[in-house]
C-alpha positions as CSV (number, residue, x, y, z in Angstrom):
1,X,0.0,0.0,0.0
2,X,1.2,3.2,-0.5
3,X,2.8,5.9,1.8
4,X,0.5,8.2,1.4
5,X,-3.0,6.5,1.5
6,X,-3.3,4.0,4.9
7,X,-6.3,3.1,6.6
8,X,-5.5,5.2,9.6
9,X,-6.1,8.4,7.8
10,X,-4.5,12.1,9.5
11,X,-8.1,13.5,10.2
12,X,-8.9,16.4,8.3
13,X,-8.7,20.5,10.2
14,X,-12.3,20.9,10.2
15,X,-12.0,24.5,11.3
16,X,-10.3,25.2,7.9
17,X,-13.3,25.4,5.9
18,X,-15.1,28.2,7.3
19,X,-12.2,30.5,8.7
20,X,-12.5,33.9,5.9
21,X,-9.6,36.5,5.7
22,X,-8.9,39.8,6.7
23,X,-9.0,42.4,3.5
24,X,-5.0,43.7,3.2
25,X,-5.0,45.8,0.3
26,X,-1.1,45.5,0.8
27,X,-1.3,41.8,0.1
28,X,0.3,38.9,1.9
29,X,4.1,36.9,1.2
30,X,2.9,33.5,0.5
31,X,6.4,31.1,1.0
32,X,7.4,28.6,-0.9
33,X,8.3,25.9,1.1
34,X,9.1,22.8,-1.2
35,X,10.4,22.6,-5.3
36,X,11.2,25.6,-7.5
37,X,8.5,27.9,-8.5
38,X,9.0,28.3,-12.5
39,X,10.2,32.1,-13.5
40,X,8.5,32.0,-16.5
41,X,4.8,32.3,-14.9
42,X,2.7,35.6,-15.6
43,X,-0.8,36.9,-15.0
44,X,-3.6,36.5,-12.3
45,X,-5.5,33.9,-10.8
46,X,-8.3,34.3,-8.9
47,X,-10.7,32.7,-6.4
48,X,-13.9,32.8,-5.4
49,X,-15.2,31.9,-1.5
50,X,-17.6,32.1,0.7
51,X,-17.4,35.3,3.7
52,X,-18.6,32.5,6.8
53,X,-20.3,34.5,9.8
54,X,-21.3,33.0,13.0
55,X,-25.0,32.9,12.2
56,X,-24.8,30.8,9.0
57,X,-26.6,27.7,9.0
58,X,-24.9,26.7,5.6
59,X,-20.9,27.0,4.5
60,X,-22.3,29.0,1.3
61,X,-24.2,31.5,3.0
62,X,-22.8,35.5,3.2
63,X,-20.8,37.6,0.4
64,X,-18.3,36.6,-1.8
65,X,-14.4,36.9,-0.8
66,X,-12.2,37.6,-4.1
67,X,-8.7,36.2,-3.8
68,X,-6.0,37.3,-5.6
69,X,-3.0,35.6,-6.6
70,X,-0.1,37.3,-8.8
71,X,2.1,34.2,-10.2
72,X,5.4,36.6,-10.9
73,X,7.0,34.8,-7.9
74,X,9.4,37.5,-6.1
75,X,12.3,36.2,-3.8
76,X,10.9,33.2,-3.6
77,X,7.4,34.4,-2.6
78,X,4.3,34.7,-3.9
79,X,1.9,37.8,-3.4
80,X,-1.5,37.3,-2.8
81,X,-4.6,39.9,-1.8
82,X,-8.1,39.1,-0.7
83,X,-10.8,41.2,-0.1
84,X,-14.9,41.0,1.0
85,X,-17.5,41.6,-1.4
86,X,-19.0,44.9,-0.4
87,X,-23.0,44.6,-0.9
88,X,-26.1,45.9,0.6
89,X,-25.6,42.6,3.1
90,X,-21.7,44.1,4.0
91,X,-23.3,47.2,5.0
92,X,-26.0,46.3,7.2
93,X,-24.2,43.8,9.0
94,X,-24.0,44.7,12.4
95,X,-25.5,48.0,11.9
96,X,-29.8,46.7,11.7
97,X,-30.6,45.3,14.7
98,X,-33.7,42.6,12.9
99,X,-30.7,42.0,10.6
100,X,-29.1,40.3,13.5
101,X,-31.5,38.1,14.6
102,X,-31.8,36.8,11.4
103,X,-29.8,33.1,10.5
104,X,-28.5,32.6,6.8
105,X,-29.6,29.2,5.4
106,X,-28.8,28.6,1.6
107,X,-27.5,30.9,0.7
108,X,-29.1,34.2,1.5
109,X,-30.1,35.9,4.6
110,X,-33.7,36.5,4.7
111,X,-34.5,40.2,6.3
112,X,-36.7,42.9,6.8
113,X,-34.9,44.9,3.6
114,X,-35.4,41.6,2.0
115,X,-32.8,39.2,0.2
116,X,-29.1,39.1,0.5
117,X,-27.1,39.5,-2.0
118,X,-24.5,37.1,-2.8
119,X,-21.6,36.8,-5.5
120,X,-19.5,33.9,-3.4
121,X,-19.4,30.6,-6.3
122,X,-17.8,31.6,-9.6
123,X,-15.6,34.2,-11.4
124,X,-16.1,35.7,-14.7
125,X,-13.9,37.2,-17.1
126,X,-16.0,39.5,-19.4
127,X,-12.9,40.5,-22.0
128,X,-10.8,41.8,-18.9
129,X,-13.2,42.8,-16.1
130,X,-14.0,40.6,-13.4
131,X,-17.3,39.9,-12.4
132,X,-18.6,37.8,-9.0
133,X,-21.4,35.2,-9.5
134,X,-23.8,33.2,-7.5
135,X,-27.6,31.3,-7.9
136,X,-29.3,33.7,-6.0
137,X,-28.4,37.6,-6.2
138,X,-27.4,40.0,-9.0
139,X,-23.7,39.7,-10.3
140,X,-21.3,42.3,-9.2
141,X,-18.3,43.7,-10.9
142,X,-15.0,43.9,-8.9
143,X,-12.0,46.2,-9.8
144,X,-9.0,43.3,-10.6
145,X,-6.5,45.4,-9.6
146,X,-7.5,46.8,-6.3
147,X,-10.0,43.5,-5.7
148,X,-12.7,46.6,-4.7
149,X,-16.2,46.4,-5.4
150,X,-17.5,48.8,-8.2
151,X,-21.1,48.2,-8.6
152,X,-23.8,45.4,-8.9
153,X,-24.8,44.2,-12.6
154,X,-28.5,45.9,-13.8
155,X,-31.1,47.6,-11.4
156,X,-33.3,45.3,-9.9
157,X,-35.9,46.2,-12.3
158,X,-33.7,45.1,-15.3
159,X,-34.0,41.7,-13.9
160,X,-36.3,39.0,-14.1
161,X,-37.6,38.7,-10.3
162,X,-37.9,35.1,-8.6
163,X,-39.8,37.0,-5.5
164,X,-40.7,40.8,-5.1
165,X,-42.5,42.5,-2.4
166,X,-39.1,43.8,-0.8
167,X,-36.4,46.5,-1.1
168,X,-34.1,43.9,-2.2
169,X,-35.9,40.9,-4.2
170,X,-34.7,37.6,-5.2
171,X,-33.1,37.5,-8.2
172,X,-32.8,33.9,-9.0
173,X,-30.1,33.0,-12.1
174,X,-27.0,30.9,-12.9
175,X,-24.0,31.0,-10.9
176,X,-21.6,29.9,-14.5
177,X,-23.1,32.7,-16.6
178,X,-20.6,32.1,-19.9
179,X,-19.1,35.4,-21.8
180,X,-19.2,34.7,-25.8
181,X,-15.7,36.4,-27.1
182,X,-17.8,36.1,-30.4
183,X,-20.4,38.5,-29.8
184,X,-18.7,40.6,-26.5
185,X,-21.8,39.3,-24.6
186,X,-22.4,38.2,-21.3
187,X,-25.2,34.9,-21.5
188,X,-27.1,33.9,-18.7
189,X,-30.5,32.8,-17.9
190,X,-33.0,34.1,-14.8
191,X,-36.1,32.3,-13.1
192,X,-39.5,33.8,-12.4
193,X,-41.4,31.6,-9.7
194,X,-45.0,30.5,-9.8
195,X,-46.6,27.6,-7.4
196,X,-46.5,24.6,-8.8
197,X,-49.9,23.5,-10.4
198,X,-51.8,21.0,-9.0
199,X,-49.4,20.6,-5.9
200,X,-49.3,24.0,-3.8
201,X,-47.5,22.1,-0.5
202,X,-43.9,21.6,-2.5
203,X,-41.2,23.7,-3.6
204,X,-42.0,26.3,-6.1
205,X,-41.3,26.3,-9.8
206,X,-39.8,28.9,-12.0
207,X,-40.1,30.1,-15.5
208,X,-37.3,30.9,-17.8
209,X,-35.5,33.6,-19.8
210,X,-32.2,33.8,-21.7
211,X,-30.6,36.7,-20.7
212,X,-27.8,39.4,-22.4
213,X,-25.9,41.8,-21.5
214,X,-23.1,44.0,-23.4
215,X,-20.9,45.4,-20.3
216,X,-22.8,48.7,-20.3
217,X,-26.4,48.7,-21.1
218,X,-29.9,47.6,-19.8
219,X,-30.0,43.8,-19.6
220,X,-32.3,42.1,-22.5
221,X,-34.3,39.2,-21.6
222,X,-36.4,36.3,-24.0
223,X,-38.6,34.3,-22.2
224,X,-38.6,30.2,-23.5
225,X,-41.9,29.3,-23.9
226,X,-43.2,26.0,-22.5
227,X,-40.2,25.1,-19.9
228,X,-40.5,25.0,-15.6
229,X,-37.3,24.5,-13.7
230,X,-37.8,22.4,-10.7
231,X,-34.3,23.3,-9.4
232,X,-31.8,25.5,-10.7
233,X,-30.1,25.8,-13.8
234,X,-26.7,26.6,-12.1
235,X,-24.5,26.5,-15.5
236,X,-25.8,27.7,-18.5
237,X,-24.1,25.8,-21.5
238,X,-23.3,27.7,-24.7
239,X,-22.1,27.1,-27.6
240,X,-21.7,28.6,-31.5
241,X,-25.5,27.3,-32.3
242,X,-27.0,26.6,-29.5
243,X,-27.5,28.0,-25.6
244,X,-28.2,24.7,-23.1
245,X,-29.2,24.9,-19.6
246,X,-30.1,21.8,-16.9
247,X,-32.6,21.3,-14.2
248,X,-29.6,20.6,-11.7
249,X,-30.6,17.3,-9.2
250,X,-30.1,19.1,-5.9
251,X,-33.2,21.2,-6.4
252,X,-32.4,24.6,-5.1
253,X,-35.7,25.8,-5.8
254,X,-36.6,29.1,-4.3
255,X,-38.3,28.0,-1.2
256,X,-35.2,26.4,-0.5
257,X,-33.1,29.9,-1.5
258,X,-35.4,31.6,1.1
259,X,-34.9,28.9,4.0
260,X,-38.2,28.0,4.2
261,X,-38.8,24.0,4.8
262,X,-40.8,23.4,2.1
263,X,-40.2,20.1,0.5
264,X,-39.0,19.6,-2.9
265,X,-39.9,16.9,-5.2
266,X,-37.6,14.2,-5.8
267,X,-35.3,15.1,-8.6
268,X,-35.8,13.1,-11.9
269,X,-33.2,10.0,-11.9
270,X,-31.4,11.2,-15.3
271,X,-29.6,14.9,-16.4
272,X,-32.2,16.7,-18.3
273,X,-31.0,19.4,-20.4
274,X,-33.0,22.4,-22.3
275,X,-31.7,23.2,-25.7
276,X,-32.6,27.0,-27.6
277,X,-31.5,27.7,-31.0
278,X,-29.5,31.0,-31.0
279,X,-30.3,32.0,-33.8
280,X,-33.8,32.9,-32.7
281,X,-33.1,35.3,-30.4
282,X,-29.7,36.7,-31.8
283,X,-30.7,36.5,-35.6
284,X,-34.8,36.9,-35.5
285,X,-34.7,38.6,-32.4
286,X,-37.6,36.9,-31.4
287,X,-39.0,37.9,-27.8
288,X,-39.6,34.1,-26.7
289,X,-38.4,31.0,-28.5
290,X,-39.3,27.5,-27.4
291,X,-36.7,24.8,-26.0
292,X,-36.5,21.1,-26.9
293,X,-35.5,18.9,-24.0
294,X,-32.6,16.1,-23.7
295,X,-31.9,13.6,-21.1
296,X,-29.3,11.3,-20.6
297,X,-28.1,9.0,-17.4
298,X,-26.6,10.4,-14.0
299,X,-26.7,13.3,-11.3
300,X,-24.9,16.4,-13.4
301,X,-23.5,19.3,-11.5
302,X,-21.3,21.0,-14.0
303,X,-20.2,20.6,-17.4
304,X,-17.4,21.4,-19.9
305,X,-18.4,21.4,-23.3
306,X,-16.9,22.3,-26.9
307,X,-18.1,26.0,-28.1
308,X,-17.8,24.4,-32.1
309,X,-19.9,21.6,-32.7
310,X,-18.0,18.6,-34.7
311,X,-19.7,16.8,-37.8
312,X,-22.7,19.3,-36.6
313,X,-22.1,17.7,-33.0
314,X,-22.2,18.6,-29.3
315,X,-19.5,17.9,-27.6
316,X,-19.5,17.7,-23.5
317,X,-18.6,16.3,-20.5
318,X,-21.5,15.6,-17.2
319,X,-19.7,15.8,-13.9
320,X,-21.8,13.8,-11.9
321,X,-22.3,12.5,-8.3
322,X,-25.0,10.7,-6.8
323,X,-25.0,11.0,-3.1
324,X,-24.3,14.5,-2.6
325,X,-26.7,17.9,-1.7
326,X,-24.6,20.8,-2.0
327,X,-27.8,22.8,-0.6
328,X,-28.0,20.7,2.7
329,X,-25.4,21.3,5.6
330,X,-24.7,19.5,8.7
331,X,-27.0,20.6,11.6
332,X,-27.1,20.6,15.3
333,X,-29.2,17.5,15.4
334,X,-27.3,15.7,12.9
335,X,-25.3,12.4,13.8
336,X,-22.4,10.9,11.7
337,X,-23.7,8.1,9.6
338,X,-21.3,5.2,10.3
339,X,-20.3,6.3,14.2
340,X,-23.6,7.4,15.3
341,X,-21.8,10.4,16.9
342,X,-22.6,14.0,17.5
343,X,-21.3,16.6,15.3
344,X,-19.6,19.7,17.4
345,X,-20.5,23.2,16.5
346,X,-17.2,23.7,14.3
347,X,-19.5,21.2,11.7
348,X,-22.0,22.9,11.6
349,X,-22.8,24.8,8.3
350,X,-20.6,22.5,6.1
351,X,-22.6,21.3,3.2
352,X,-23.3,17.7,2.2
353,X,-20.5,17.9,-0.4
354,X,-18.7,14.4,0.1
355,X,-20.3,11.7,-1.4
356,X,-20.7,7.7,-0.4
357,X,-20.7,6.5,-3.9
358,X,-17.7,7.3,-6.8
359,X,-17.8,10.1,-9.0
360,X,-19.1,9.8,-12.6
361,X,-17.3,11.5,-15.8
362,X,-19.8,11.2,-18.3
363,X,-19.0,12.0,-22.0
364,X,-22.3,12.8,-23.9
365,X,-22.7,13.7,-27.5
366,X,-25.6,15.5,-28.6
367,X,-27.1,15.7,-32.5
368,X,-30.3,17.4,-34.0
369,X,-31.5,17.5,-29.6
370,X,-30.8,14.2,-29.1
371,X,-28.4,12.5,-26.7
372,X,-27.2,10.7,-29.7
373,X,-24.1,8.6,-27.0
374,X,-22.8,8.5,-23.9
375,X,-19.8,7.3,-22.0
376,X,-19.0,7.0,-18.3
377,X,-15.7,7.0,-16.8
378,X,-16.1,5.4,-12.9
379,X,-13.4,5.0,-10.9
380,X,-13.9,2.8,-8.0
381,X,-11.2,4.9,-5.3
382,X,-12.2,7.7,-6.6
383,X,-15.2,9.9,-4.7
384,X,-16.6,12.9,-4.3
385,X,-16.4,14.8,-7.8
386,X,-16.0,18.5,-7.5
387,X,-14.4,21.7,-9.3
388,X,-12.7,21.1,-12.6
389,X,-10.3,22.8,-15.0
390,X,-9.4,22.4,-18.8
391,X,-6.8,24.3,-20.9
392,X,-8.7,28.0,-21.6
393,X,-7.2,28.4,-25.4
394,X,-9.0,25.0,-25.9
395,X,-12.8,26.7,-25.4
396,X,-12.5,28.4,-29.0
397,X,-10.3,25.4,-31.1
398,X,-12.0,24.0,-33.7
399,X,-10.9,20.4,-32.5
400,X,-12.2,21.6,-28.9
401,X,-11.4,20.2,-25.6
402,X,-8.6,17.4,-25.4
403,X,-8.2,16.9,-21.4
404,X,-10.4,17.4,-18.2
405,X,-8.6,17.8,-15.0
406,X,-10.5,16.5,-12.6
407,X,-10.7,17.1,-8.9
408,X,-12.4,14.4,-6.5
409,X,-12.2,15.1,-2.7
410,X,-12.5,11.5,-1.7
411,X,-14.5,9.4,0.9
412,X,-14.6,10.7,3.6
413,X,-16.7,8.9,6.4
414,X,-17.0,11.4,9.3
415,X,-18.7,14.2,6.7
416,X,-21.4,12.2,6.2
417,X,-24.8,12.6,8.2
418,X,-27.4,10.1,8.8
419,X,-29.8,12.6,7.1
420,X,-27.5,12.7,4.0
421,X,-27.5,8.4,4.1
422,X,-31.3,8.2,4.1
423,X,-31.8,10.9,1.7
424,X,-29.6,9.2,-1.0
425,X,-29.6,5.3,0.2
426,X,-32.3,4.4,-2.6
427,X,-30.7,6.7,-5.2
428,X,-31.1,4.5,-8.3
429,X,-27.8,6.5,-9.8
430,X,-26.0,4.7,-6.8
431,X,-22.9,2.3,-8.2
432,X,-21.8,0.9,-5.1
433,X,-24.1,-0.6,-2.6
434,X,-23.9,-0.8,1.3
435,X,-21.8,-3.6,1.7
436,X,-19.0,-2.8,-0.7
437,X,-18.6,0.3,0.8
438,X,-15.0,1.1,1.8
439,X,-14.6,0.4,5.6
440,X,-11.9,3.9,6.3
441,X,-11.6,7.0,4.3
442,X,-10.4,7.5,0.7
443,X,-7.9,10.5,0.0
444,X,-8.3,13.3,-2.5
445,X,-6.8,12.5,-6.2
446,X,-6.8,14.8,-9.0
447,X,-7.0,12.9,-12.6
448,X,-6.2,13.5,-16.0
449,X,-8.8,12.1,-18.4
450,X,-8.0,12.8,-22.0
451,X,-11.2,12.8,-24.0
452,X,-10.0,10.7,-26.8
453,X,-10.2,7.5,-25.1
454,X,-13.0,5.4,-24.9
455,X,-14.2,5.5,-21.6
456,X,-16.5,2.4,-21.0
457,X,-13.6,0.7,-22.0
458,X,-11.0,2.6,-19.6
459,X,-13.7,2.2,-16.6
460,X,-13.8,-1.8,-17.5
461,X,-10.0,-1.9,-17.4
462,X,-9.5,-0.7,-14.3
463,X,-12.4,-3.0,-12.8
464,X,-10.2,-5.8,-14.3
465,X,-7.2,-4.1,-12.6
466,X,-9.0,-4.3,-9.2
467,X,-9.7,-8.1,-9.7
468,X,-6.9,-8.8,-10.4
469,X,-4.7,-7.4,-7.9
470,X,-7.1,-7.2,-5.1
471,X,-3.9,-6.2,-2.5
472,X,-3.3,-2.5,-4.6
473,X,-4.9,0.5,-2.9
474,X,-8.0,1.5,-4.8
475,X,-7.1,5.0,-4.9
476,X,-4.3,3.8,-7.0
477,X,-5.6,1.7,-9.8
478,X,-5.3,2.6,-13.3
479,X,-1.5,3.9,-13.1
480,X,-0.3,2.9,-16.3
481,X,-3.4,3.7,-17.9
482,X,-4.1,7.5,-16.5
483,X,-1.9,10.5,-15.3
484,X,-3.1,10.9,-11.5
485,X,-2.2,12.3,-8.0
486,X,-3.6,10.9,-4.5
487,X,-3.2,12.9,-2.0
488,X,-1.6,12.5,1.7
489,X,-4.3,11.9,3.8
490,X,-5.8,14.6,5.8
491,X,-5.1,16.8,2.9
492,X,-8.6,17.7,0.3
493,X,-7.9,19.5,-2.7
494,X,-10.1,22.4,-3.1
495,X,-10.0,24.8,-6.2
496,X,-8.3,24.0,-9.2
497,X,-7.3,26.1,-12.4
498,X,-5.3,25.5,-15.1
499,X,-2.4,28.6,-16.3
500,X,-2.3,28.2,-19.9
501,X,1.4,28.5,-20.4
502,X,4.4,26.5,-21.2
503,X,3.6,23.1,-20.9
504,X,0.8,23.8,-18.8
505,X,0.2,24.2,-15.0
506,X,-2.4,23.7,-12.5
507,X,-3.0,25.9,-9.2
508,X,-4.4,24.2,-6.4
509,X,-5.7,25.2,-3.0
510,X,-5.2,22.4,-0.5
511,X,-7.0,22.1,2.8
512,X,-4.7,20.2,5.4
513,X,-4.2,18.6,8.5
514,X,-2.3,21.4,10.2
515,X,-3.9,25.2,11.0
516,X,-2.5,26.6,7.9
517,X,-3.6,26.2,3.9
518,X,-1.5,25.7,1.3
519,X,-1.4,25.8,-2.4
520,X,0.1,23.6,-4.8
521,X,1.5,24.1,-8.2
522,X,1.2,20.9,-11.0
523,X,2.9,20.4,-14.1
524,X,0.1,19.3,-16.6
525,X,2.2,16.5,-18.3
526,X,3.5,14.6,-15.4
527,X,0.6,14.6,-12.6
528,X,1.7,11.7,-10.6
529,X,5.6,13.4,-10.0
530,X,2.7,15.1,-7.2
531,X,3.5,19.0,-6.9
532,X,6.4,20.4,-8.3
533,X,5.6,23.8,-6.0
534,X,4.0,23.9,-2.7
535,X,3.5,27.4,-1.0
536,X,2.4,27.9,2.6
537,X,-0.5,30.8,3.5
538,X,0.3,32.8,6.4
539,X,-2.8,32.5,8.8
540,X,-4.4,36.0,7.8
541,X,-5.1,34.7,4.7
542,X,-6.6,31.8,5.5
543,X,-9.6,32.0,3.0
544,X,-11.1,28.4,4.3
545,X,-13.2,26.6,1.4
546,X,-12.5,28.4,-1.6
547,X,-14.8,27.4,-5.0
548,X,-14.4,28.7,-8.5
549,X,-11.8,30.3,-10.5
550,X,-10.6,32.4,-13.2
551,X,-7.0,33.3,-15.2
552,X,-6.3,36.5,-16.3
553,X,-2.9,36.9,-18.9
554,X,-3.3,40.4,-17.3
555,X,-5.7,42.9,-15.5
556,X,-6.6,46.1,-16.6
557,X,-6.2,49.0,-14.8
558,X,-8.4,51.4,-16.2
559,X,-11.8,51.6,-14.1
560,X,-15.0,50.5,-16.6
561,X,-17.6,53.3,-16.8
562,X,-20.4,51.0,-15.9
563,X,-21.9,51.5,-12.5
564,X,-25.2,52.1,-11.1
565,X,-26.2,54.1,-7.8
566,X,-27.4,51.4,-5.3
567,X,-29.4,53.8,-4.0
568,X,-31.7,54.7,-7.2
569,X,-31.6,50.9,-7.6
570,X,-33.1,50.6,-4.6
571,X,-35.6,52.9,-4.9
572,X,-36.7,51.4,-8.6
573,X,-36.7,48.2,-6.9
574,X,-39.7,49.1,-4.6
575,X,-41.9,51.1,-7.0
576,X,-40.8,49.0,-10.0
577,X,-40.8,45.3,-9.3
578,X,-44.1,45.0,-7.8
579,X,-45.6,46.5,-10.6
580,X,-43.8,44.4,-13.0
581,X,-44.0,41.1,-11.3
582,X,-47.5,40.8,-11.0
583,X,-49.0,43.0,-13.8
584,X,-46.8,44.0,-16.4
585,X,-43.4,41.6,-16.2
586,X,-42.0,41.7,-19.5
587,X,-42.9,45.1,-21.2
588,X,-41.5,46.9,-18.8
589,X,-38.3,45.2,-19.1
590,X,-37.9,44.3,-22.7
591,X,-38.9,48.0,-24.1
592,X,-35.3,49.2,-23.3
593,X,-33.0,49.3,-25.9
594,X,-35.1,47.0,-28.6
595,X,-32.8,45.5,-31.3
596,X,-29.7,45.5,-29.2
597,X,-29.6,41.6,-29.6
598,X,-29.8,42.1,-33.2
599,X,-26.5,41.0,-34.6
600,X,-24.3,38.5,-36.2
601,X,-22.6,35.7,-34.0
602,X,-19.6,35.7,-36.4
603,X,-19.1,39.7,-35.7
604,X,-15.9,39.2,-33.2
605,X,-15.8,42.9,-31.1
């Protein structure tokens, strides 16, 4: 067995994951403390986490923290800044005394002023400018170079609300907007909630509309006609034809956004995917277009997909797990699943984010809106799959996509609840049942999985592999087959994003064992040589569970001249939205700047 993977795992810091930094607009010395960071790396990465307060019932919960991280290494050092998301929610922290007694669930605090705002899941770079995302909230625009808040995206009014009736309404959207380099567009799609017909005592249901925006005008929307999220769309999947986006499996409907224990109804058991022809809204300019629906096997939480079809094909990949709930945390009543133990305070909040069943890479091809094949990588060590990252220059190539670098954060027993167990012991997407589960923990690994191989094949050769040599860890089956890395134990990889240059590298941020973070540097063509940098935080930067991320070659240091006064948004939003919600939703909105949308998709700004 190897060194690094026994059955007497080091337990895992649990106080790492919700620990936020202090803003330093001076920036912190990260160290280098093992291997050679490479002189020739440039540019800008940064990361997306949540701001953790005392109060939160969920991980998620509170504004966004931006870090920075500038990869020009300097005396052996690397610089990196962090900063909070200044919202409406910064400000009245501590400062509205109702706001106080008020406990965030997922993933907004729910108040007298209304919703929180949020921008703490994903990064966006719109042709230089860096924008904050989340599923709930408008997006907000952050200055790269200072890492301070400029202004939120659109007026409340511009937007599609989920829930009015408040200074600050729900505006329910996509955390993984996508911005088209083709047509200097920003694409994302909003939900409008109605009760659910027929069934008034589950979750709500939303309506939806493709959404637009150019960097410094009023928001268009087009409604599509005929389609009702259950959940949340979460990713919205684009490509040179075509604009795609799921009813994601952990149902964050908007009860659920507002904390309110309303049941959901199970999830369907496959991925189902809504497909709009572009040209309809771009070309026609149509004000609604209708969708066609696909579906194909397993639990999808994100995707990477080609932006060029291929012999008039969609390409993409399903990153699917079937025993997770990233919208459930642990709570003060829950018990650890296999121990039957209590769960201390410093647990609760942290979502239901590792799973009890491996992860599922599943390659789907799509033709004239129909799952045309499909092909699942499982590896049976490997748990838990989470963030991703590809090679950036690859989005645009006509050949498209050639690797997915995949993180999976392993198995790991005490994170999962008996709540979390019962909710997902019948899942019929399970692989594994009860009594092959592994009986210790499984450490993190992160994978490369070209896309030219056939992966039913590769999954049924590692099976064979396991068989065969039944005394090999199972983290570390498939060596000769696939460039991988398992992690020491006690140590889960967190985000992950690949630096398009050289040969290629990755930047990881590690949780470990001791009461500092640390991140790790990869070369892309030898994985399994393990890090060939690792850098040590100092504690003030301790950022706890960071998510997504985002490379810039270089940031731009001239301020945009978009921005909107929070306070006339505010004031729109309470004689506006009402109106518009419940009399006249669309007019209003779609009147502004009429034709905008109006242009070619092959007209590169």
């Amino acid at each position: 067995m190897e060194a690094n993977s026994t059955t007497n795992p080091a337990k895992v810091n649990i106080k790492n994951f919700k620990l936020s930094p202090e803003p330093n607009n001076d920036g912190w010395d990260a160290e280098i403390i093992e291997g050679t960071w490479p002189n020739n790396l440039s540019g800008y990465v940064f990361m997306v986490a949540p701001f953790h307060r005392k109060k939160d019932r969920h991980l998620f919960a509170g504004e966004g923290v931006i870090i920075k991280w500038n990869l020009k290494a300097q005396n052996d050092k690397i610089k990196i800044y962090a900063n909070r998301l200044r919202t409406w929610d910064s400000f009245w922290n501590g400062k509205l005394p109702l706001y106080n007694l008020s406990k965030a669930f997922f993933p907004a605090v729910i108040t007298p002023l209304g919703i929180s705002e949020i921008a703490n899941t994903a990064v966006v770079n719109m042709n230089g400018r860096l924008l904050l995302t989340a599923d709930a909230g408008r997006y907000w625009e952050v200055n790269p170079d200072t890492l301070e808040t400029i202004t939120p995206i659109g007026h409340f009014d511009e937007h599609i609300i989920s829930v009015p009736l408040a200074f600050f309404p729900l505006v329910a959207n996509t955390a993984h907007p996508l911005y088209d380099p083709k047509i200097d567009r920003l694409i994302s799609c909003e939900l409008k909630s109605k009760l659910r017909p027929g069934n008034l005592f589950t979750d709500m249901v939303s309506d939806v509309y493709i959404t637009y925006w150019d960097g410094k005008g009023d928001l268009e929307h087009c409604k599509v006609e005929g389609t009702v999220l259950d959940g949340t769309p979460h990713t919205v999947i684009v490509t040179e034809k075509y604009i795609m986006f799921p009813d994601m499996p952990f149902q964050m409907g908007v009860s659920l956004l507002l904390g309110l224990k309303i049941p959901p109804l199970k999830p369907y058991k496959k991925t189902q995917l809504y497909i709009v022809n572009r040209e309809e809204i771009e070309e026609k300019h149509q004000e609604s277009v209708t969708s066609r629906l696909i579906t194909f096997d397993g639990d999808s939480y994100h995707f990477l997909w080609n932006y060029y079809h291929m012999d008039d094909k969609i390409h993409c990949v399903a990153i699917q797990q079937a025993t997770i709930s990233l919208t459930d945390a642990l709570e003060e009543d829950d018990v650890k699943h296999f121990s039957g133990e209590s769960y201390s305070q410093d647990w609760w909040g942290i979502p239901w984010m590792f799973a009890f069943d491996p992860g599922v890479l599943r390659k789907v091809v799509i033709k004239d809106a129909y799952c045309q094949s499909q092909e699942a990588f499982i590896h049976p060590g490997w748990f838990s799959t989470t963030l991703y990252t590809a090679d950036p220059k690859e989005f645009l190539a006509k050949e498209g996509y050639s690797t997915i670098y995949q993180v999976y954060t392993g198995y790991q027993r005490d994170f999962i609840c008996r709540r979390q167990y019962l909710g997902f012991r019948d899942c019929p997407n399970r692989i594994l049942n009860d009594e092959q589960l592994p009986p210790h923990d499984l450490p993190s690994v992160l994978a490369k999985v070209p896309l030219d191989k056939n992966w039913e094949e590769l999954t049924q050769q590692i099976k064979k592999e396991q068989e065969q040599n039944p005394d090999t860890h199972v983290s570390h089956l498939g060596k000769k087959l696939l460039d991988f890395y398992v992690f020491p134990d006690g140590y889960i990889v967190n985000s992950i994003q690949f630096i398009p240059q050289a040969q290629g590298y990755i930047l990881t941020t590690i949780l470990t064992p001791t009461d500092y973070l640390e991140a790790w540097l990869f070369a892309t063509n030898d994985l399994s040589q393990g890090p060939i940098t690792k850098i040590c935080l100092p504690k003030k930067v301790h950022f706890g569970f960071s998510l997504h991320s985002e490379y810039f070659e270089r940031i731009s240091h001239v301020k945009p001249s978009y921005k909107i006064s929070r306070l006339v948004s505010d004031l729109r939003s309470i004689t506006k939205v009402p109106y518009e919600f419940f009399f006249d939703p669309l007019d209003n909105i779609r009147r502004r700047n009429t034709g905008n949308l109006k242009y070619s998709k092959y007209d590169v700004r």
